[in-house]
N, C-alpha and C positions, 0 to 999 in steps of 0.2 A: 945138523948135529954140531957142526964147529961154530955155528951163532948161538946154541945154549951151549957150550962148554959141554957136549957130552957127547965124544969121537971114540967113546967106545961102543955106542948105541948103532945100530942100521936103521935108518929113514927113509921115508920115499913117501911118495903118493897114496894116498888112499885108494886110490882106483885099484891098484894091485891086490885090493885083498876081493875083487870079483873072482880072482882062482882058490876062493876060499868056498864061492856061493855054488847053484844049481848053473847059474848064468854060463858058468863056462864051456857047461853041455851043449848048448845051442847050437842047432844042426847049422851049416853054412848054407845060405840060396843062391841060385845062380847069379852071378853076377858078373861086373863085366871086370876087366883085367885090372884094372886101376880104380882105385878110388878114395872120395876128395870128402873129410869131415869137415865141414866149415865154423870154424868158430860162431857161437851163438850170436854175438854181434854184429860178427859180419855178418850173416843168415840175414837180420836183419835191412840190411843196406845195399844189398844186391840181389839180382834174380837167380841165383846159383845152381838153381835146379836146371834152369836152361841154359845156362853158362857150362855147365857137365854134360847136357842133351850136346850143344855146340862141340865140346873136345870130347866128347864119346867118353867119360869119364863115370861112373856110377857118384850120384849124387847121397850120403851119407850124413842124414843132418838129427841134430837131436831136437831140430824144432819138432819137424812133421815125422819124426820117428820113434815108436816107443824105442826102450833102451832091447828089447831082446832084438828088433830088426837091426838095428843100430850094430848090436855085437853081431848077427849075422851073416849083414852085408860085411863088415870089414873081417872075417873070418872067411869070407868069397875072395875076397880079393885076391889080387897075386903083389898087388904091392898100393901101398894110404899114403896120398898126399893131403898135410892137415892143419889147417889153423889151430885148430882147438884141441892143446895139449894134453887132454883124456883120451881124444879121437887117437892120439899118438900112442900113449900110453899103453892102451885098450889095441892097440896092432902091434907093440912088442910084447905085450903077455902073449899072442897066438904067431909072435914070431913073422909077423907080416914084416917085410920092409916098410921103411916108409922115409918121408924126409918134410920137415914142417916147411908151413910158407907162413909169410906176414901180410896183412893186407890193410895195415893203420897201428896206429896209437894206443890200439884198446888190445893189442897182442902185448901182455907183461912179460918182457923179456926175461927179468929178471927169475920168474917161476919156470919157464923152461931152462934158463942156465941152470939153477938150481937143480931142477930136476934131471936133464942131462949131464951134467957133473956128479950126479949119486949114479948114473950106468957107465959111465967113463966118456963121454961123449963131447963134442966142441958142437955146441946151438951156433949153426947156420943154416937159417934159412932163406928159402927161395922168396923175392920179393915181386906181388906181383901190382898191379895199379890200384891205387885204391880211393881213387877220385870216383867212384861209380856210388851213385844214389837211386834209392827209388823212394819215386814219390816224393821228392824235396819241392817244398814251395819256393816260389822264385823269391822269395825276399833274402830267405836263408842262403839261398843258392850265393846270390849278392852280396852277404855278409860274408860269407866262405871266400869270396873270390876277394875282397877287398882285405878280409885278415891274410890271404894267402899272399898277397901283393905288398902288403907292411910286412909281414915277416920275410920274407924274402930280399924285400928292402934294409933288413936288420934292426926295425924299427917295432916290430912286436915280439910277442914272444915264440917261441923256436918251432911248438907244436902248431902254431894255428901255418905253418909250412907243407900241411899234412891237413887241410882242410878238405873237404869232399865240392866235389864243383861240376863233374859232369852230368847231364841230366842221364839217367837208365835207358838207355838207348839198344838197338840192335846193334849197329856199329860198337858202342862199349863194350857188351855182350862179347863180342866178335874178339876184340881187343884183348878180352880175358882169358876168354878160352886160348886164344893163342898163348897166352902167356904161359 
């Protein structure tokens, strides 16, 4: 509202207007105490489903889940940990606690500030490794490790710092889940 000049207006997310639809009806399914939305991209780039089996965590994703398990499982929960700022969203419309993580470059900060400055809120979140790949061919792997080593030399640019380089591992897995 204060970047169109118009602070008499109330803004927010679109996602807020699901307590407009039938969707909000959605019975809750058992689930487990805690649970993890992964950002769509990261969904991508890691095994997370068993990265949650690992930290006993209920696995909540919008790849492999239509949208009503989706608001179900997080309507189970007793509290959402969540890359993906609708997964957030979408657990304070039902009042879940919750607390965002980051896990790379493709989290826009700027859209969760945004959006938690319209609930009163200070965007920190938890940070957790985000070197884990799956399925990276070794050439990329190679490139990743060599831009990561120029930028860290202060010789490239600042993001390729934040390159992905570990292969998808059990040990990573492991690594994550602790985190």
């Amino acid at each position: 509202a204060r970047q169109w000049n118009c602070e008499d207006k109330a803004l927010t997310d679109g996602a807020y207007l699901l307590m407009l639809t039938e969707l909000k009806d959605i019975a809750p399914t058992f689930s487990k105490k805690i649970g993890y939305v992964p950002h769509h991209v990261s969904d991508q780039f890691g095994d997370f489903k068993k990265i949650c089996e690992l930290a006993d965590v209920e696995y909540i994703s919008t790849k492999y889940h239509s949208v009503p398990e989706v608001i179900s499982k997080i309507k189970s929960c007793d509290y959402i940990i969540s890359s993906s700022l609708h997964g957030a969203i979408v657990a304070d419309l039902f009042r879940k606690p919750w607390t965002p993580l980051t896990s790379g470059p493709h989290i826009y900060e700027y859209k969760w500030n945004d959006w938690c400055e319209s609930i009163n809120l200070k965007y920190k979140p938890h940070q957790i490794d985000l070197y884990i790949t799956q399925n990276m061919r070794a050439m990329v792997r190679f490139e990743n490790i060599f831009k990561r080593f120029v930028s860290i030399g202060g010789l490239g640019k600042a993001r390729w710092a934040h390159k992905r380089v570990l292969y998808d591992s059990k040990d990573s897995k492991y690594i994550i889940a602790n985190q």
